[in-house]
C-alpha positions as CSV (number, residue, x, y, z in Angstrom):
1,X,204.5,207.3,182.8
2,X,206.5,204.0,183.0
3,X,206.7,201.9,179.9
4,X,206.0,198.5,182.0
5,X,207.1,196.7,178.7
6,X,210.5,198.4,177.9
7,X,213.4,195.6,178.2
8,X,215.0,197.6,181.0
9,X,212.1,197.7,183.6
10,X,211.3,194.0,182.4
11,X,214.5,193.1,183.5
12,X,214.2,194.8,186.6
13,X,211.5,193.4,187.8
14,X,212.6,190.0,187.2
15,X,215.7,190.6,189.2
16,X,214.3,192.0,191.8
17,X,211.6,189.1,192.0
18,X,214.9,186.7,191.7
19,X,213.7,185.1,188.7
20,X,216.9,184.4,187.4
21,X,215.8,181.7,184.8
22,X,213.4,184.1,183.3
23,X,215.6,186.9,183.3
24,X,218.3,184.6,181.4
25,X,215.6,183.2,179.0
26,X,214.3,187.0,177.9
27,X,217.9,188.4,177.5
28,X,218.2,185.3,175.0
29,X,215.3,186.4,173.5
30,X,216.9,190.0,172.9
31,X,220.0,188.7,171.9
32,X,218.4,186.7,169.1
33,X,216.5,189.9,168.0
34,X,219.5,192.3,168.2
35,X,222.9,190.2,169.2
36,X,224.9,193.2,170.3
37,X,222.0,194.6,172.5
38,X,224.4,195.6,175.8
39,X,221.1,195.8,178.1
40,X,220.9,192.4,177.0
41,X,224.1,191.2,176.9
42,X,225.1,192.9,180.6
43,X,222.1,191.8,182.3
44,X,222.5,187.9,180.9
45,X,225.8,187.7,182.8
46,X,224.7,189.1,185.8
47,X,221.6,186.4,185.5
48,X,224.4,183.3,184.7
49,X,226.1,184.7,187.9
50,X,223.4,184.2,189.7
51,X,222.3,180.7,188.4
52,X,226.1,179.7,188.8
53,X,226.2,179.4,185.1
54,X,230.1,180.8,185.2
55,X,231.4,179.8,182.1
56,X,228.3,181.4,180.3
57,X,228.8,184.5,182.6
58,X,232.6,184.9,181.4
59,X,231.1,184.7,177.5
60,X,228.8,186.9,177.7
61,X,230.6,189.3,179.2
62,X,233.5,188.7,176.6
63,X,231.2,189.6,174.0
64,X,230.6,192.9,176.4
65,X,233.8,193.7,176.2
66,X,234.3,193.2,172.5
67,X,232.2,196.1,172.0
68,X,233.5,198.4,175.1
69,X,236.7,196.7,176.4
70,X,237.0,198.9,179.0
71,X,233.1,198.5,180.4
72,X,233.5,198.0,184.7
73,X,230.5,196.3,184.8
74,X,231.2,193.6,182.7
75,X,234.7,193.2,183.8
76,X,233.7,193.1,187.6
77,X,231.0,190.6,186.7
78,X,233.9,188.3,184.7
79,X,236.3,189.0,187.7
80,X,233.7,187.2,190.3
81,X,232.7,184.7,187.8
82,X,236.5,184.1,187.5
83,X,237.2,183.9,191.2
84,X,234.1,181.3,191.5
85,X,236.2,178.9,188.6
86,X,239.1,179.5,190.4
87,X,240.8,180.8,187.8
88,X,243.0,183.5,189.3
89,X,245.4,184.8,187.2
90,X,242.9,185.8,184.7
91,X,241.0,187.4,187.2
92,X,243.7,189.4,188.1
93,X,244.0,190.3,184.5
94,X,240.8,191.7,184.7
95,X,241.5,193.9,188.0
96,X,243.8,195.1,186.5
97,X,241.9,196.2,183.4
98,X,239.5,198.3,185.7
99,X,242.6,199.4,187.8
100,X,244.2,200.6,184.5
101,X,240.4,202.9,184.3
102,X,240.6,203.9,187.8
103,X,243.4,203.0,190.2
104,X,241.3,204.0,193.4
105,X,238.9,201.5,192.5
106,X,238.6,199.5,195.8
107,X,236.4,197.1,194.6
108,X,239.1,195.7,192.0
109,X,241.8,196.8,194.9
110,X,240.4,194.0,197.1
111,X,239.6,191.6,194.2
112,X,243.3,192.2,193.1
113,X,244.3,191.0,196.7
114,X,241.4,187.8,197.2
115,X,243.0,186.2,194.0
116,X,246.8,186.7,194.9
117,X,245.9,185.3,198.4
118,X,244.4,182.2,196.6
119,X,247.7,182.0,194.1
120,X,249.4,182.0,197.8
121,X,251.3,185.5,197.2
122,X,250.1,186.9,201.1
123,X,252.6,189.4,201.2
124,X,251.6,190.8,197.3
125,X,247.8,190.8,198.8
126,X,248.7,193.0,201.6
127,X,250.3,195.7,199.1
128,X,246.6,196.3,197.2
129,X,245.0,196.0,200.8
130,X,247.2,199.1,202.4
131,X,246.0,201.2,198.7
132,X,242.8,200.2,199.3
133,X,243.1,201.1,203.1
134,X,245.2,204.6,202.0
135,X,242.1,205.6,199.8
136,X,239.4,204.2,202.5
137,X,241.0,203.9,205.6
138,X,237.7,202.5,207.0
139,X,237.1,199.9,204.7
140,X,235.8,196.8,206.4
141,X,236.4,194.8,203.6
142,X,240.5,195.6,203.1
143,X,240.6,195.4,206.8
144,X,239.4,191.9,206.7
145,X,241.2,190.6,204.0
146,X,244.4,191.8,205.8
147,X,244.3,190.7,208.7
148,X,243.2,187.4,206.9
149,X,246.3,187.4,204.8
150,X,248.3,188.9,207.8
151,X,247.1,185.9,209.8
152,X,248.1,183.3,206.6
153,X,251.7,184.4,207.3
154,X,252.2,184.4,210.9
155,X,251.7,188.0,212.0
156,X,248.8,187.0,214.4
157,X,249.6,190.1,216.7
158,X,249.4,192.2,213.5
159,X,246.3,190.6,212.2
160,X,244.8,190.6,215.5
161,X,244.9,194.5,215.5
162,X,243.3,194.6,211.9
163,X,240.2,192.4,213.3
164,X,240.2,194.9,216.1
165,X,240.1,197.5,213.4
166,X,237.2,195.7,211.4
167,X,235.3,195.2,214.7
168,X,235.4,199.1,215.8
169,X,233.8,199.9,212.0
170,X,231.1,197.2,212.1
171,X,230.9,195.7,215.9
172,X,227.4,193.4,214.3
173,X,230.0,191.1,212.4
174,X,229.6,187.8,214.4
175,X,233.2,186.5,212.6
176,X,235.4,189.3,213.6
177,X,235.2,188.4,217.5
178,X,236.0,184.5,216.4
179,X,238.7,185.0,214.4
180,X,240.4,187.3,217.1
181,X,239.9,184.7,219.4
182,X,241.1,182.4,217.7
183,X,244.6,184.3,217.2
184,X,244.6,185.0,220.8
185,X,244.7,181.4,221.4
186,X,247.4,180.4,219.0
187,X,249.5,183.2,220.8
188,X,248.7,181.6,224.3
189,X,246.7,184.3,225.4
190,X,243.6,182.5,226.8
191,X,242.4,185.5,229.1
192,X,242.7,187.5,225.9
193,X,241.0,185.2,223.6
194,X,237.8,184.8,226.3
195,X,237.4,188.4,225.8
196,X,237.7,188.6,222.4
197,X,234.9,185.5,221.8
198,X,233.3,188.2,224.2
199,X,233.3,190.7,221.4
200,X,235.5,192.7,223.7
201,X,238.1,195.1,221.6
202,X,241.7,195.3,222.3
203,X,241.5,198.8,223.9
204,X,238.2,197.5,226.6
205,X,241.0,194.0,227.4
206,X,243.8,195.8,229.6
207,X,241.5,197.2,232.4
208,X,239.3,194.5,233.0
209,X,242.1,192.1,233.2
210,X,243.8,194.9,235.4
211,X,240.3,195.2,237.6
212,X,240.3,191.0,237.6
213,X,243.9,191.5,239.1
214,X,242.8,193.9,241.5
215,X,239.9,192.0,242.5
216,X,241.9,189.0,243.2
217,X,239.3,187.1,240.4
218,X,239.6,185.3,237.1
219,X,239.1,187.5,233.8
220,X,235.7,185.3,233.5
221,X,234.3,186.2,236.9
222,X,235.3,189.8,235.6
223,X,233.7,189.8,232.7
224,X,230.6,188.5,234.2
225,X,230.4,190.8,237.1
226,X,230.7,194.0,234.9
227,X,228.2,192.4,232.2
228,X,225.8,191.4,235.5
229,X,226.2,195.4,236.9
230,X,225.5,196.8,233.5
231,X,222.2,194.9,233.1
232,X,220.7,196.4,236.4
């Protein structure tokens, strides 16, 4: 039987009714009762996250880590509430905490990289993107962030294959087709970047700009024919 009144499902419950300000307020409660209670103590950062309470999030989960420095959980939740004070370097401290723990950790990976492309250090990012993407190679989320940081440092063709990459894992994400496009179009390639706002991928381009050739039409009429005769 389910005690409804232990502090665990209590907790639950308000988190999964997103009742963040209660959730914070009961942890308090427990805290005053028993300071070093960790149910407590984990599930208070996770509420100040939530209620963009940062600064309170990176305390609490100090005090966490004083009694297990090497607890993931709390040092994930002090790396994102670290990333949204845009304090990058010690977030990167942290990833490397949990790295230290577990160096296939792809989470911390990617974290590692998001906070060395804010410090502006592209070309370190990429390095923790290509470990996540040697652990995972179809990770959508180091796929992303390198052709981002691909993209930041001027290797559109290269970051434009990455999208592509993303795009063939997960074709529902409505930014991956944008972004292509919009390398397309700092590389000239207008009939290319149509296409790609199309949410066309690389290897579906060549023939229907071949068949466009063939048909003595633009890459738009193309398009539109094939997407009219697959509809019928």
């Amino acid at each position: 039987m389910v005690d409804l009144l232990d502090p665990s499902n209590v907790i639950t419950r308000m988190f999964n009714a997103q009742r963040y300000d209660e959730m914070f307020k009961y942890c308090k409660e427990l805290l005053s009762k028993i300071p070093n209670d960790m149910i407590a103590l984990q599930n208070i950062s996770l509420a100040s996250i939530h209620l963009q309470k940062y600064d309170e999030a990176v305390e609490f989960c100090n005090r966490v880590l004083e009694i297990k420095n090497s607890d993931t959980y709390a040092l994930k939740n002090k790396v994102y509430a670290l990333e949204c004070l845009k304090q990058y370097e010690q977030a990167l401290e942290s990833c490397r905490h949990i790295l230290a723990a577990n160096p296939k950790d792809i989470w911390a990976l990617n974290s590692m990289g998001l906070s060395l492309n804010e410090l502006g250090r592209h070309q370190d990012a990429i390095k923790y993107y290509d470990t996540s993407l040697e652990i995972d190679p179809g990770d959508i989320t180091s796929l992303m962030n390198k052709a981002l940081s691909l993209s930041y440092i001027g290797k559109y063709e290269d970051a434009i294959k990455y999208y592509d990459m993303a795009q063939s894992v997960d074709a529902k994400l409505k930014e991956l087709p944008l972004a292509k496009s919009r390398l397309f179009e700092r590389l000239g390639m207008t009939d290319d970047a149509f296409l790609a706002a199309q949410g066309v991928l690389n290897r579906d381009m060549d023939k229907i700009k071949r068949d466009a050739r063939e048909h003595k039409c633009s890459v738009f009429h193309q398009f539109c024919d094939e997407e009219y005769k697959a509809s019928q």
